[in-house]
C-alpha positions in Angstrom: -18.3 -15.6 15.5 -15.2 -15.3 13.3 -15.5 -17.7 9.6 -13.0 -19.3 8.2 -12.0 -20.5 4.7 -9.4 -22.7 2.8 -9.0 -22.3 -0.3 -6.9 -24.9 -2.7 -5.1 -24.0 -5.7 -7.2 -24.3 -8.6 -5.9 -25.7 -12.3 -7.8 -23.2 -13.7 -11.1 -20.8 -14.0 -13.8 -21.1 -17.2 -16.6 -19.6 -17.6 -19.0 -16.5 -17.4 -20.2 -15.0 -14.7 -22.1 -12.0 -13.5 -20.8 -10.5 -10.5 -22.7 -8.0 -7.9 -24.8 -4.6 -8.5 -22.1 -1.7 -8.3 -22.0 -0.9 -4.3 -21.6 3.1 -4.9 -24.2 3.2 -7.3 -26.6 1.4 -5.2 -25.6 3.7 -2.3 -26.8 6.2 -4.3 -29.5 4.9 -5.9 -31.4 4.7 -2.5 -30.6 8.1 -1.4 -31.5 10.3 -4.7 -34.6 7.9 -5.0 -36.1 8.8 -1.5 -35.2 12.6 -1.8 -36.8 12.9 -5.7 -40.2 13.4 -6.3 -42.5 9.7 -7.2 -41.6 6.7 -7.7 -37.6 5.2 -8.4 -37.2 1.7 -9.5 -33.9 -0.1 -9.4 -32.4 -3.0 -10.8 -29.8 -5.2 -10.0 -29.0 -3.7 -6.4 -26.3 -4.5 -4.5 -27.9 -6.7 -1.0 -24.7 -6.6 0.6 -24.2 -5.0 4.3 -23.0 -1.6 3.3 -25.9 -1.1 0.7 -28.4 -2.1 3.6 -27.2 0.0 6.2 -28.1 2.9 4.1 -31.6 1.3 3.1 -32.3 0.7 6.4 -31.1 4.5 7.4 -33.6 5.9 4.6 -36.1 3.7 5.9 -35.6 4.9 9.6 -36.5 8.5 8.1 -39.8 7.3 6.9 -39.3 6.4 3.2 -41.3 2.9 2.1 -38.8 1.3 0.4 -40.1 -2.5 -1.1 -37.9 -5.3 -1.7 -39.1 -6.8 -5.0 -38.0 -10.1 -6.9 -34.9 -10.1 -8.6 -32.9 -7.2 -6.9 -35.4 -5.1 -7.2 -36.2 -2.4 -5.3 -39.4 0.2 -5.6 -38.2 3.5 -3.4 -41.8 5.8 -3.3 -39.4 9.1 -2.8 -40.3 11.7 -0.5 -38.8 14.9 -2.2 -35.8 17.0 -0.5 -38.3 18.2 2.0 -39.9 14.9 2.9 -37.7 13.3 5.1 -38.3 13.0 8.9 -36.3 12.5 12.4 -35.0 9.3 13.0 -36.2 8.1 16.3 -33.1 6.3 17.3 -29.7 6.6 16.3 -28.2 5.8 12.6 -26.3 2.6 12.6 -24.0 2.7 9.3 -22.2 -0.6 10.0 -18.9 -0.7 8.6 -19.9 1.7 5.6 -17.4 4.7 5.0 -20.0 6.0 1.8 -23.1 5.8 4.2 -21.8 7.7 7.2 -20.1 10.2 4.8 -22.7 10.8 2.5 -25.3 11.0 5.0 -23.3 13.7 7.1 -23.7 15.9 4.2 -27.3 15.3 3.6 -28.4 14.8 7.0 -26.6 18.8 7.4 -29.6 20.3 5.4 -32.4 18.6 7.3 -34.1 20.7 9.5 -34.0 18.1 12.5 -31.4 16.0 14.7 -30.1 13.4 14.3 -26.9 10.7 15.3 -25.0 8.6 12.8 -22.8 5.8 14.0 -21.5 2.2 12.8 -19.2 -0.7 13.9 -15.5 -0.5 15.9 -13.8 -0.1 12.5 -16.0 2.3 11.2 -15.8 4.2 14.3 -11.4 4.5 13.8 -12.1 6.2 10.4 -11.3 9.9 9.9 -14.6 12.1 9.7 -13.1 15.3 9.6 -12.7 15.4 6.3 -16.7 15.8 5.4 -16.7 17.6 9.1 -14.6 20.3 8.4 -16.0 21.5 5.2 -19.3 21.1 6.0 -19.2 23.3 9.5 -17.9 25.6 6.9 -21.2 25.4 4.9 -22.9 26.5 8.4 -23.4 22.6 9.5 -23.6 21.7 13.3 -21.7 18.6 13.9 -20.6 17.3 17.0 -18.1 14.2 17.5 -15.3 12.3 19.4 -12.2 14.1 18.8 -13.8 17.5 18.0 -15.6 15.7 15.1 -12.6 13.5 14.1 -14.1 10.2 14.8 -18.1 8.9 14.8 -20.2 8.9 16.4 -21.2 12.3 14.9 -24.6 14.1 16.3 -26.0 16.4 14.0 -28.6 19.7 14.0 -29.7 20.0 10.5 -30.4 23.8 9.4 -29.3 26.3 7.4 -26.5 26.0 4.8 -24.5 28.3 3.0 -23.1 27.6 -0.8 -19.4 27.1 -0.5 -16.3 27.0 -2.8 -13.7 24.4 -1.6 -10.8 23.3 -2.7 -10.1 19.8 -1.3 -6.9 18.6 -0.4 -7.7 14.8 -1.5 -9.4 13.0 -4.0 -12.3 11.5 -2.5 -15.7 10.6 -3.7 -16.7 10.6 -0.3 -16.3 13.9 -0.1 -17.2 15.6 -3.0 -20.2 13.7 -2.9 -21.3 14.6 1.0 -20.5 18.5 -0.3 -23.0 17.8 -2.9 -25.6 16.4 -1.5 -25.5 19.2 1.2 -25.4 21.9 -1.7 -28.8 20.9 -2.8 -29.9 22.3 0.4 -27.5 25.3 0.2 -28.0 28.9 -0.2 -26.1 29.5 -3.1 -24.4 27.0 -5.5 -21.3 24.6 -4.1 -18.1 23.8 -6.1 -15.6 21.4 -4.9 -12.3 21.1 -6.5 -9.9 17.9 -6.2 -6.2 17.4 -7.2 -7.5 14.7 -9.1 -10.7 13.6 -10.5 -12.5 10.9 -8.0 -15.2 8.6 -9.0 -18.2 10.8 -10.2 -21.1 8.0 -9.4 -22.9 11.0 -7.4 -22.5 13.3 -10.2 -23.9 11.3 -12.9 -26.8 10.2 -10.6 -27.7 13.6 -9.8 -27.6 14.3 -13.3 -29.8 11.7 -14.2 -32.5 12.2 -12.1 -32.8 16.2 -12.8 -30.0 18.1 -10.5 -28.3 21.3 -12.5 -25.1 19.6 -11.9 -21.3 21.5 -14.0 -18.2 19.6 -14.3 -15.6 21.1 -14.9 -11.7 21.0 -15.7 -10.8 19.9 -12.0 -14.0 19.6 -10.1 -18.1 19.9 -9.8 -20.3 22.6 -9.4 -24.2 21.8 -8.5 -27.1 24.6 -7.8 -29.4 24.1 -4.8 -33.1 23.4 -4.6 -33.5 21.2 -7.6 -37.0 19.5 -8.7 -35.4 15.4 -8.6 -38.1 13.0 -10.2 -38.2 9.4 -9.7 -36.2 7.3 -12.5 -35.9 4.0 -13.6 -32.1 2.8 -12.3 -29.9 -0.3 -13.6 -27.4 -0.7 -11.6 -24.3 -2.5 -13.3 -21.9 -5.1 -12.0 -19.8 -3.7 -9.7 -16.0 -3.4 -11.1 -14.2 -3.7 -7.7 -16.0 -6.8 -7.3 -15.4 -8.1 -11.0 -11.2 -6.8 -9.9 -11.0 -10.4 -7.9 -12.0 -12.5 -11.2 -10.0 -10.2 -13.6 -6.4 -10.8 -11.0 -8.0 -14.7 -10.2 -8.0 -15.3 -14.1 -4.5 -13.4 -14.9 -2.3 -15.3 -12.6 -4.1 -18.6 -12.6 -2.4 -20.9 -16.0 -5.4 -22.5 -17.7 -8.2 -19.7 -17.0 -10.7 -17.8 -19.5 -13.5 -16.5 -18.0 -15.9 -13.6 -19.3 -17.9 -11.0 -16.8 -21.0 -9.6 -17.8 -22.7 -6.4 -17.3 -19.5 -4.4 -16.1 -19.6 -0.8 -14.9 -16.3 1.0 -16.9 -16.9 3.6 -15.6 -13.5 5.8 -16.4 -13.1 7.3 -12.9 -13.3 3.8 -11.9 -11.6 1.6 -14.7 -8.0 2.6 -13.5 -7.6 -1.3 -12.6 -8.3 -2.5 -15.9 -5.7 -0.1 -17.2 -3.3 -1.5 -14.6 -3.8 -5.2 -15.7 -3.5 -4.4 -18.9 0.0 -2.2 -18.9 1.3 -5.5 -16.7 0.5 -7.2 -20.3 -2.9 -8.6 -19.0 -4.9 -10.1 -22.2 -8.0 -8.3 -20.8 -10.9 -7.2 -23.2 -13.0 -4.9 -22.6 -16.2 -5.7 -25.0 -19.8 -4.4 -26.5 -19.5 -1.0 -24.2 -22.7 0.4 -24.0 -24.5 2.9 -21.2 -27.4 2.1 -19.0 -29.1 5.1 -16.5 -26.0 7.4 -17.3 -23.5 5.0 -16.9 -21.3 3.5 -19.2 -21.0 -1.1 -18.7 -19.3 -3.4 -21.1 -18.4 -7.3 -20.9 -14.9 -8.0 -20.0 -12.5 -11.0 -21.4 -9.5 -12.4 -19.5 -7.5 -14.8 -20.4 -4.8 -16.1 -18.1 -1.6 -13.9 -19.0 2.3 -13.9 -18.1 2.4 -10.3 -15.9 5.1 -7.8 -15.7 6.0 -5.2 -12.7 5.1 -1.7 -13.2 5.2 1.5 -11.6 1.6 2.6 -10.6 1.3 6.5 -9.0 -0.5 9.8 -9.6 -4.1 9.8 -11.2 -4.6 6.4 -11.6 -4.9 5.9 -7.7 -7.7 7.3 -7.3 -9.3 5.5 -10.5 -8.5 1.9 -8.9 -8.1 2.8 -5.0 -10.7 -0.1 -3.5 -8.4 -2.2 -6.1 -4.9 -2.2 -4.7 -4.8 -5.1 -2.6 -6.0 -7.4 -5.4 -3.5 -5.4 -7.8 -0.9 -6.3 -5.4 -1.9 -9.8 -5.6 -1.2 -9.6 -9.3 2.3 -8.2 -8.7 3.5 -11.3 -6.7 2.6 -13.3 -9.7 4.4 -10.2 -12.1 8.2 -10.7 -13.3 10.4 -8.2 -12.0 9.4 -4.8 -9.5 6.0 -3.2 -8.7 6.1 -0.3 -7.2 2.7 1.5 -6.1 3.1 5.0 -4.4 0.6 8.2 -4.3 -1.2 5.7 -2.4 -1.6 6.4 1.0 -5.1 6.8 1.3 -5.5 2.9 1.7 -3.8 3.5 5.1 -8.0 4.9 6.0 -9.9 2.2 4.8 -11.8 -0.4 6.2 -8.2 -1.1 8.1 -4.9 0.1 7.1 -4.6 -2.0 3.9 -1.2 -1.4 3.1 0.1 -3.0 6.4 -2.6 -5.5 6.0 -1.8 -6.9 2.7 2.3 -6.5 3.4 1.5 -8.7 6.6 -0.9 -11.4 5.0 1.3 -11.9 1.4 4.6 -11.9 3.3 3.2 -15.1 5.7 2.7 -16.7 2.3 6.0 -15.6 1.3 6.1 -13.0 -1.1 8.8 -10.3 -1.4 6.3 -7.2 0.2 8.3 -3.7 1.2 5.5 -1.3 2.9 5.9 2.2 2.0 4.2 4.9 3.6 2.0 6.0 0.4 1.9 2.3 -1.2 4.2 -0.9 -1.4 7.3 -2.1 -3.5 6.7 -5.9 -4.8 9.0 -8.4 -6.0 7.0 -10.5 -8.1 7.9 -13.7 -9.8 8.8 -15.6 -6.3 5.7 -18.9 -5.9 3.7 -18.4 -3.0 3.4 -21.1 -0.2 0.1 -21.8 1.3 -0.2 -21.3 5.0 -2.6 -19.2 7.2 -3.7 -15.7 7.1 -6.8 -13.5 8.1 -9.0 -10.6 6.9 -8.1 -7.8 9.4 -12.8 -7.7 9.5 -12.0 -6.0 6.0 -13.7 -7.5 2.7 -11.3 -6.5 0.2 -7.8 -8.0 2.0 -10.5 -11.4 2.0 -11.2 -11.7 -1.1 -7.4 -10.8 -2.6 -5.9 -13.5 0.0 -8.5 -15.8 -2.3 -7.3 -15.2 -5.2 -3.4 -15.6 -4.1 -4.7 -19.1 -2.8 -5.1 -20.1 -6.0 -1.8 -20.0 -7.4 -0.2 -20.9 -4.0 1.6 -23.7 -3.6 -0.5 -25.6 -1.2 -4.1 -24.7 0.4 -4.3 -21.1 2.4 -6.6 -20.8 5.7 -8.1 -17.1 5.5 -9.2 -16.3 8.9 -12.4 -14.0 9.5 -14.3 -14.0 6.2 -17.5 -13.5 7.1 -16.9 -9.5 6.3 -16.8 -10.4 2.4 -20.6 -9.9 2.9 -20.4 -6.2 3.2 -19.7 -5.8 -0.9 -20.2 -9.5 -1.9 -22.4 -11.9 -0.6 -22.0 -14.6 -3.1 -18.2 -14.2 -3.8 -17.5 -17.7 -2.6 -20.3 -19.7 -4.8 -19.2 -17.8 -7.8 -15.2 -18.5 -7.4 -16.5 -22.3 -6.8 -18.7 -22.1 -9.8 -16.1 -21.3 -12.3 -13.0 -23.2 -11.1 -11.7 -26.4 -12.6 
């Protein structure tokens, strides 16, 4: 049944908080845990929806996965052999990164099986893992000639492959990776821009022969993994919300702990900060091959900027809090190179033009981004989710510098990345 929320404007957020286990990383974490050799311990997972479809996949397959105190989770891996056939069909939920990920390992397995999730996850484009993948030798079967889950697969035989991909995704570099370590051959993917390289480190890290280089990622099949010790840091699309929430709201200083930084994924502190965001980034240091720091905002007077090319794909899960901080920004934001939001969880660039322009903001939707008037007060009103986390969460944090309480409809999704999003906002506002 559909939740909803109203959230008053606040006269300021103090404190410190510690937001949610990195959702990628914890992805990942589960998967490179089962298929190394021994035992893999990890802190500080993420227990939000997405995370568990993919615990729950791994678990399906026959690795004994325990749920310890504290976020903790002992994964007793399997090796890249040890896997077995699912008896029933995979249910990813509403996770892009477990259907697509697991489409490229699930390729190398030498048995069947059927990956599918909820009615949005079933809209989203699959043919770009598909495609290169039956290229690799991969039998894959979908709606829409393997456009749309749910996908079938006969695991088998892969062949190394060299591809050159026409968008920077994570999702599928890393789904090209994880079938190369079953490959004959080594696989290099290339990307017109550098995506978030979560999967790369990891596989680094727990003993994959794994080459970046100037424009993409080599790795070599058949590697021995060994079970590691993983900390997962706090995620920085979830810490995004508390960053924009402090910014725009007069009165706020609040510090997150135990941040991930990491630089394929820091594009929206860079954004914050060219909009003249007194944002710190403090004490960096690196835990299980990933670099985490403490961050210090202070509420700020933004400006409009013009936000394209590499830094998209550095901040993409961050745009519709960044645009958010743009209606609370003097002057003109424009944000273009952006049109992979149009394939998220729901078309967020429609989305967020719909939801901030019932509050009142000044919202133009482009087809690759949005051009923002900022500067204008919001009004409170009503608005919903679209079922996606991210438009619920930035709808928040514009409540709180509305100018009177804002309804969002359809918040119980927020529990796919961030389960305790609204105790924590309560926690720290005044």
């Amino acid at each position: 049944m559909s939740q909803s929320k109203t959230v008053s404007p606040a006269a300021g957020l103090k404190g410190e908080i510690t937001v949610p286990g990195d959702k990628s990383i914890s992805h990942r974490s589960i998967m490179l845990g089962s298929l190394a050799e021994g035992i893999t311990v990890v802190h500080g997972f993420l227990h939000g929806e997405d995370n568990h479809a993919t615990l729950n996949a791994f678990r399906s397959m026959g690795v004994e996965i325990e749920n310890l105190p504290g976020d903790v989770l002992k994964i007793h891996g399997r090796g890249l052999d040890g896997l077995q056939e699912p008896a029933d069909v995979i249910d990813c939920g509403n996770s892009g990164t477990t259907i697509r990920l697991m489409t490229g390992l699930l390729a190398g397995q030498q048995f069947f099986s059927v990956l599918t999730g909820d009615r949005y996850l079933r809209k989203r484009p699959m043919r770009r893992v598909v495609e290169p993948l039956s290229r690799m030798g991969a039998r894959i079967w979908g709606r829409q000639g393997g456009q749309l889950a749910p996908l079938a697969l006969q695991g088998g035989e892969l062949a190394g492959l060299d591809y050159d991909s026409p968008i920077a995704s994570a999702q599928v570099k890393s789904a090209l990776l994880l079938a190369g370590l079953y490959a004959e051959g080594p696989t290099t993917v290339k990307e017109p821009h550098l995506s978030r390289d979560h999967s790369e480190r990891m596989l680094s890290y727990f003993g994959a022969k794994v080459e970046p280089f100037a424009g993409g990622v080599r790795i070599f099949p058949r590697p021995a993994l060994k079970g590691r010790e993983v900390h997962v840091p706090g995620d920085i699309s979830s810490a995004a919300f508390f960053m924009v929430a402090a910014l725009v709201t007069p009165g706020s200083d609040v510090l997150i702990r135990n941040v991930g930084i990491n630089p394929t994924r820091s594009g929206i502190i860079d954004i914050l900060q060219a909009m003249g965001g007194d944002l710190r980034v403090l004490d960096p240091r690196e835990h299980s091959g990933e670099p985490v720091a403490d961050i210090h905002v202070r509420s700020s007077d933004l400006q409009g900027i013009d936000i394209g090319g590499e830094l998209v794909p550095r901040a993409i899960d961050e745009f519709p809090v960044v645009s958010v901080a743009a209606c609370f920004a003097q002057g003109q934001t424009v944000i273009r190179d952006a049109r992979e939001l149009r394939v998220k969880e729901t078309d967020r660039i429609a989305a967020m033009t719909s939801e901030l322009t019932r509050l009142g903001a000044s919202v133009e939707p482009r087809e690759d981004g949005m051009v923002i008037i900022g500067g204008q007060p919001l009004q409170g009103g009503r608005v919903t989710s679209h079922g996606d986390h991210r438009i619920a969460m930035s709808m928040a944090v514009a409540a709180l510098v509305a100018a009177g309480p804002v309804t969002i409809d359809d918040v119980q999704c927020t529990a796919t990345s961030f389960p305790n999003f609204w105790e924590l906002l309560e926690s720290i506002r005044h």
